[in-house]
PABANU-909222 format. One record per residue (C-alpha): residue number from 1; x, y, z. Coordinates in nm, 3 decimals, padded with zeros to 5 digits. Last residue first. Layout:
residues N
+-----+---------+---------+---------+
| seq |       X |       Y |       Z |
+-----+---------+---------+---------+
| NUM |       X |       Y |       Z |
...
+-----+---------+---------+---------+
end
This chain:
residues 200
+-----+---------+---------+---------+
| seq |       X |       Y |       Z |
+-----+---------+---------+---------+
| 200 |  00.534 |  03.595 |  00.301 |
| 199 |  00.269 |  03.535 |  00.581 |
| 198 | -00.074 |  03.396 |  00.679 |
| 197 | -00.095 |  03.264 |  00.999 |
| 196 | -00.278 |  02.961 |  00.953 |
| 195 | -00.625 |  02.903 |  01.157 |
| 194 | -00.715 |  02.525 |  01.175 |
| 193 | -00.995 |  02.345 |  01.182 |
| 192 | -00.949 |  01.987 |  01.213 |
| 191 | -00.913 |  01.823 |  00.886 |
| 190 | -01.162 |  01.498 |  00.862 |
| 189 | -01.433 |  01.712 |  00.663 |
| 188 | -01.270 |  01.976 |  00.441 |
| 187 | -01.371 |  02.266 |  00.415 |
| 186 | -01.192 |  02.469 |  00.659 |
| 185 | -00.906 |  02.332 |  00.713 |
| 184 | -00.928 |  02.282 |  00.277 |
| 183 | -00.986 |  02.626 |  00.232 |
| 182 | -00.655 |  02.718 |  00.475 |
| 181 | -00.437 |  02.505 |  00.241 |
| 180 | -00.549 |  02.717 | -00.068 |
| 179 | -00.459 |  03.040 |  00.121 |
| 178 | -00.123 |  02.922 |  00.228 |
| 177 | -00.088 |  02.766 | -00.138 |
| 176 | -00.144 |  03.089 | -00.259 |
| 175 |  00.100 |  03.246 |  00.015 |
| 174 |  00.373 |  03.004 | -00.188 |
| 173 |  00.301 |  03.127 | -00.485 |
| 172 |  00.298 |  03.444 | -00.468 |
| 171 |  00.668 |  03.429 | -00.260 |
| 170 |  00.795 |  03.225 | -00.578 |
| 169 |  00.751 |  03.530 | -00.781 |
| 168 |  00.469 |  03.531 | -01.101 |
| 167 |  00.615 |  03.668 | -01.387 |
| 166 |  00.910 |  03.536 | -01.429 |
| 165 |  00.813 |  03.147 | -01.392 |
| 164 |  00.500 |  03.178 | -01.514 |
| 163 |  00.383 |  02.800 | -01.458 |
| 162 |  00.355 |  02.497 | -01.244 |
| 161 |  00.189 |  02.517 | -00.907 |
| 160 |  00.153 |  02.218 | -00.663 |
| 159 | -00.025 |  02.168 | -00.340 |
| 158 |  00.004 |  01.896 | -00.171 |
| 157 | -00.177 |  01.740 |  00.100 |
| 156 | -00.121 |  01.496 |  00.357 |
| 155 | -00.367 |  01.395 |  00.641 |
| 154 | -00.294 |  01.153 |  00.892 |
| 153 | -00.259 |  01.419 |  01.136 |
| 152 | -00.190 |  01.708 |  00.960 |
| 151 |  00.152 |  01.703 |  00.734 |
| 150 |  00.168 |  02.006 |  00.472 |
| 149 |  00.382 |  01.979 |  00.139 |
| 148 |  00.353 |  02.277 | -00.107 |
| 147 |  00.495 |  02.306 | -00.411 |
| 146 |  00.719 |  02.464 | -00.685 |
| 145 |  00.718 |  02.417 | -01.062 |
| 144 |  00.837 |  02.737 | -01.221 |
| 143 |  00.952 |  02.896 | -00.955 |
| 142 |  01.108 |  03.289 | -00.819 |
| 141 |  01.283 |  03.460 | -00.533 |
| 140 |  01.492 |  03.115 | -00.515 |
| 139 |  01.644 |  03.113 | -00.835 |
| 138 |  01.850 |  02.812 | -01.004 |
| 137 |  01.832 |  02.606 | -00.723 |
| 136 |  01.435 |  02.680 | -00.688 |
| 135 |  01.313 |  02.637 | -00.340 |
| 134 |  01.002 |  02.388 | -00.229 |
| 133 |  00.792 |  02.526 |  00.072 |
| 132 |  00.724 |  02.326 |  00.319 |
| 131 |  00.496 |  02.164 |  00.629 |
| 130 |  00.485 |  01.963 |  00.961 |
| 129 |  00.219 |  01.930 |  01.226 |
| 128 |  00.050 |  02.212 |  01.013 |
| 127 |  00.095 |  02.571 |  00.910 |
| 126 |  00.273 |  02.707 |  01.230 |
| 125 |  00.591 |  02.710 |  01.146 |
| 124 |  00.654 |  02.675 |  00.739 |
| 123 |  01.001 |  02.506 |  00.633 |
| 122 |  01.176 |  02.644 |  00.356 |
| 121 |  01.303 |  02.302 |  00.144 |
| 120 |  01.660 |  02.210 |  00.191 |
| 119 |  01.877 |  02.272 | -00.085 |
| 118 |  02.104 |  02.063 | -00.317 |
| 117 |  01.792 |  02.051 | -00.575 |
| 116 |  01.664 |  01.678 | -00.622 |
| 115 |  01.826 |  01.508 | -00.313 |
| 114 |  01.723 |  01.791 | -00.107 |
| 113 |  01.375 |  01.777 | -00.193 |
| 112 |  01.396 |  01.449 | -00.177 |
| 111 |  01.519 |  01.414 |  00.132 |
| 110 |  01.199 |  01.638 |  00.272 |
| 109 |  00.949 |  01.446 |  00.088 |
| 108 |  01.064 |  01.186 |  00.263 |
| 107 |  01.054 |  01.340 |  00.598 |
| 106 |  00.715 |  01.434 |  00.507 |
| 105 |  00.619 |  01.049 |  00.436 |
| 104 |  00.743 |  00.985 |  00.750 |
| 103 |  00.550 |  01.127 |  00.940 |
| 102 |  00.241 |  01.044 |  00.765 |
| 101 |  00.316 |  00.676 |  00.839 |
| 100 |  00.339 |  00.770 |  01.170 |
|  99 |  00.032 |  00.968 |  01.189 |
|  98 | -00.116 |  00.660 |  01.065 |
|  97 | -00.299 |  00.445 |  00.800 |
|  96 | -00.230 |  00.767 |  00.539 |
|  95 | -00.520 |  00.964 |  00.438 |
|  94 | -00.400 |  01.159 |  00.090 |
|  93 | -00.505 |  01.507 | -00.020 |
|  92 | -00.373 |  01.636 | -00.374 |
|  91 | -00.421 |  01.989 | -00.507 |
|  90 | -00.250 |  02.091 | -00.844 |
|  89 | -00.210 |  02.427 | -00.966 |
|  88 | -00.175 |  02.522 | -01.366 |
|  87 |  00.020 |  02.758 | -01.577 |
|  86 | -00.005 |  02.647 | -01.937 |
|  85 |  00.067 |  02.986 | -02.133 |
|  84 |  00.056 |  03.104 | -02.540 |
|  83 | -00.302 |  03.002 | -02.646 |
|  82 | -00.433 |  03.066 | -02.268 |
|  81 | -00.437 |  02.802 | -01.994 |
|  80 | -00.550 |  02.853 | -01.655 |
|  79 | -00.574 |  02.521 | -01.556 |
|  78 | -00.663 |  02.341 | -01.184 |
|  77 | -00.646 |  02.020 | -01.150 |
|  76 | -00.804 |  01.817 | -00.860 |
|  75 | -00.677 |  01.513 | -00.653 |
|  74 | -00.793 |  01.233 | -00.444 |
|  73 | -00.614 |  00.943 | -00.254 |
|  72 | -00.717 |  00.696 |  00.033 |
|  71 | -00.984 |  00.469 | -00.156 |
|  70 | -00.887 |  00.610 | -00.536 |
|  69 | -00.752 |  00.908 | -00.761 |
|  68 | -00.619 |  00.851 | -01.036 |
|  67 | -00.839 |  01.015 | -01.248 |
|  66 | -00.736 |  01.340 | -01.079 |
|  65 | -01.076 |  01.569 | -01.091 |
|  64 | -01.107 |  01.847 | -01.324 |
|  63 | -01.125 |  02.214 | -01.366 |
|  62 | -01.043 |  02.440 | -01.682 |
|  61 | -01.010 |  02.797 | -01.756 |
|  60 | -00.928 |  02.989 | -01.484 |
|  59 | -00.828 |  03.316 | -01.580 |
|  58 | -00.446 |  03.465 | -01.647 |
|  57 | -00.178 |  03.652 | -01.405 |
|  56 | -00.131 |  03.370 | -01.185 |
|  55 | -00.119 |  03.364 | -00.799 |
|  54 | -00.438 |  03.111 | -00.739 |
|  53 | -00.679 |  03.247 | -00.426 |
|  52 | -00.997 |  03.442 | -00.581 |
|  51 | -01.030 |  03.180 | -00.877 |
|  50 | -00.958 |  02.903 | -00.700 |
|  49 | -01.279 |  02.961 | -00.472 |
|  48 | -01.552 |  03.049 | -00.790 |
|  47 | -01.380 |  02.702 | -00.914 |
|  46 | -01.430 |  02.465 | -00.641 |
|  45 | -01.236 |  02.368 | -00.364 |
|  44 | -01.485 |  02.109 | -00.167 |
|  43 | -01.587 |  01.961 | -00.455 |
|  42 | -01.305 |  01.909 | -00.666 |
|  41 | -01.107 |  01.808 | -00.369 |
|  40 | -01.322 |  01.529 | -00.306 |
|  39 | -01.319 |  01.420 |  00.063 |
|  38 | -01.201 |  01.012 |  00.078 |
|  37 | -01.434 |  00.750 |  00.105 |
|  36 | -01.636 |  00.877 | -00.165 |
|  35 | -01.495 |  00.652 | -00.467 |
|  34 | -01.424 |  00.858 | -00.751 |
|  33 | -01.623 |  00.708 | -01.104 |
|  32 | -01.870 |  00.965 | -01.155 |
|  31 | -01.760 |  01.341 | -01.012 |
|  30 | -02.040 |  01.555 | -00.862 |
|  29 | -02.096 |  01.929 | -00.692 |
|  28 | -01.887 |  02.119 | -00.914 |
|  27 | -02.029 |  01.964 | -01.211 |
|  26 | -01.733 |  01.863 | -01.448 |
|  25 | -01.584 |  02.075 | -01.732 |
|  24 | -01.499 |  01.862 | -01.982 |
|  23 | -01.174 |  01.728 | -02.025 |
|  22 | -00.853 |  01.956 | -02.146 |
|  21 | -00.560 |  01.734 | -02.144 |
|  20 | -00.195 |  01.927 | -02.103 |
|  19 | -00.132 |  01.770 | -01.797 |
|  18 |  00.258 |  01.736 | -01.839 |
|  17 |  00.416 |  01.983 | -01.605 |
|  16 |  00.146 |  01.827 | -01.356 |
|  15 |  00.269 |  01.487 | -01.394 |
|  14 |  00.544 |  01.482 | -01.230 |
|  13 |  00.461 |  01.562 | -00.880 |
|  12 |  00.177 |  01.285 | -00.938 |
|  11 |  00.376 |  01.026 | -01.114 |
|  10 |  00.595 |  01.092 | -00.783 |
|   9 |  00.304 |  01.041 | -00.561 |
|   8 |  00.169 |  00.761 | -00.751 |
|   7 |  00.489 |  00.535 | -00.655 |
|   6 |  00.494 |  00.667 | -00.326 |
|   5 |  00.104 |  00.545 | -00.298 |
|   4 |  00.127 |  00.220 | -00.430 |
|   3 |  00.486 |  00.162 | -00.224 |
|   2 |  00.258 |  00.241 |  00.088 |
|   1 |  00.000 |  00.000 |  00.000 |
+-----+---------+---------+---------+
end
């Protein structure tokens, strides 16, 4: 179960650079085919909310459910495409069999992180049990692909942006995915309310 996951994870952080699919727009309110034993992302962070929270310069165009998502995993995409630009944000929640598990899954991330850019992430106090922001090697006042990891409990969620590398700074970003992390404490059933401290 665990290898499952870390396996789809990093298809996941991946795969948004390459989500260049435009579905149909769904119903905000119902997804076929996603099991309901996990909140829906989709539904709980709908459009009208993206579009007063996400850092880049053009509309949203496109919203859609991750169809990988299963039992203990769900994910929405976000797109605000125009003929020229791709940006997009990514929002994944998984409900790991402990806070353990969870635990460890941060640390992971963590390594990673580090293993992947020669930096360690900027940690956030006060966010969640545990939470980061990613850093660019090549900049780190701005990002291209950057995310968000925040531990809660047995909740992790991720929060990835891709896109507008010069003209949207890292710092945007990152309080977007503050304010996009404080919709799901408060939407979300199964995350404990929670009031972040919004900074820069």
């Amino acid at each position: 179960m665990r290898y499952q996951i870390l396996i789809l994870l990093l298809f996941a952080f991946i795969a948004i650079a390459f989500v260049d699919s435009k579905p149909n727009r769904l119903s905000k309110n119902k997804y076929p085919n996603i099991s309901d034993t996990i909140p829906q992302v989709c539904v709980y962070i709908t459009p009208q909310e993206m579009e007063q929270v996400h850092p880049f310069t053009t509309l949203l165009t496109n919203t859609f459910p991750d169809p990988n998502s299963f039992e203990t995993y769900t994910g929405c995409h976000y797109q605000f495409y125009t003929k020229d630009e791709k940006p997009q944000i990514a929002v994944r929640l998984i409900k790991w069999e402990s806070v353990q598990q969870a635990a460890a899954e941060f640390r992971q991330q963590v390594q990673s992180h580090h293993d992947n850019t020669g930096l360690a992430p900027e940690r956030l106090l006060g966010v969640a049990d545990s939470a980061y922001f990613s850093l660019d090697a090549q900049d780190t006042a701005l990002c291209d692909e950057c995310h968000m990891v925040a531990i809660r409990g047995v909740y992790a969620m991720y929060i990835s942006f891709k896109g507008q590398y010069e003209r949207v700074p890292r710092a945007e970003k990152k309080l977007s995915a503050l304010n996009i992390l404080q919709l799901m404490y408060d939407r979300i059933p199964g995350l404990s309310s929670h009031r972040i401290r919004i900074y820069q």
